[in-house]
C-alpha positions as CSV (number, residue, x, y, z in Angstrom):
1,X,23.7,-0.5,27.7
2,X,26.4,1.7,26.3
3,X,27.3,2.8,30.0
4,X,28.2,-0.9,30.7
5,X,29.8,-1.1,27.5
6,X,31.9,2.1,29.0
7,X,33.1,0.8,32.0
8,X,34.4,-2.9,30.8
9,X,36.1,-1.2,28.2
10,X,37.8,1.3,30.5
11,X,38.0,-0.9,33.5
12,X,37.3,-4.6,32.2
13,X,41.1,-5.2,32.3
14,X,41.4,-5.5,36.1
15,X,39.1,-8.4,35.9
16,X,40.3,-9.9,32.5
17,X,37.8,-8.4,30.1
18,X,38.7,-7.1,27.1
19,X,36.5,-5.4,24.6
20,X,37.0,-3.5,21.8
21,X,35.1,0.2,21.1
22,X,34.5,-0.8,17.7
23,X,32.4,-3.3,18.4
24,X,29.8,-1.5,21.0
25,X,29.9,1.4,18.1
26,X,28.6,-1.4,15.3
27,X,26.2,-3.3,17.9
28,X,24.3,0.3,18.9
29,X,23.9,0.9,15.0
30,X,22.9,-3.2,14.3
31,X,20.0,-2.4,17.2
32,X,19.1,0.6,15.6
33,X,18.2,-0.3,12.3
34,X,15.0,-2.6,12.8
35,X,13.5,0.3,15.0
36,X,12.6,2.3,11.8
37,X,10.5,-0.1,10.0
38,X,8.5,-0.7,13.3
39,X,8.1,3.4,13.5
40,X,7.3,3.0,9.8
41,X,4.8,0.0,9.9
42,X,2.9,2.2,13.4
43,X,2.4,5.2,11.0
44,X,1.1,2.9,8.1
45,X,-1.5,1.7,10.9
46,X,-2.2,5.3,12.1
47,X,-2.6,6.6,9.1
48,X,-5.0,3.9,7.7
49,X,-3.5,1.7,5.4
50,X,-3.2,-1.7,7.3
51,X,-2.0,-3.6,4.0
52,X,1.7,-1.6,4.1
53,X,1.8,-1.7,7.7
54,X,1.2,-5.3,8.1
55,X,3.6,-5.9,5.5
56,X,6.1,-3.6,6.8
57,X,6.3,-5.5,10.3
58,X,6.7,-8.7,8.9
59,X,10.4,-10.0,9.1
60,X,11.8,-10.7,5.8
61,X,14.4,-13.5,4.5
């Protein structure tokens, strides 16, 4: 994904793309973030307490 990102940004202005570095940068950190409560709520479950990992994959509003 951040290979794609790569190449518009340095050769998305030959076919009218423009897209800004900043924005990959905050996007790869925005996908990062959920993957620790998943890794998180797994080692709840490995280690045996099913109430915290349940509770720890749930999506909350």
């Amino acid at each position: 994904m951040t290979f794609i990102a790569l190449l518009l940004w340095r050769f998305g202005g030959l076919v009218g793309i423009q897209i800004a570095p900043e924005i990959v940068v905050v996007g790869g950190i925005l996908l990062l973030l959920p993957t620790g409560r998943l890794v998180s709520s797994v080692q709840d479950a490995i280690n045996g307490f099913p109430v915290t990992a349940a509770a720890g994959s749930s999506p909350r509003c």
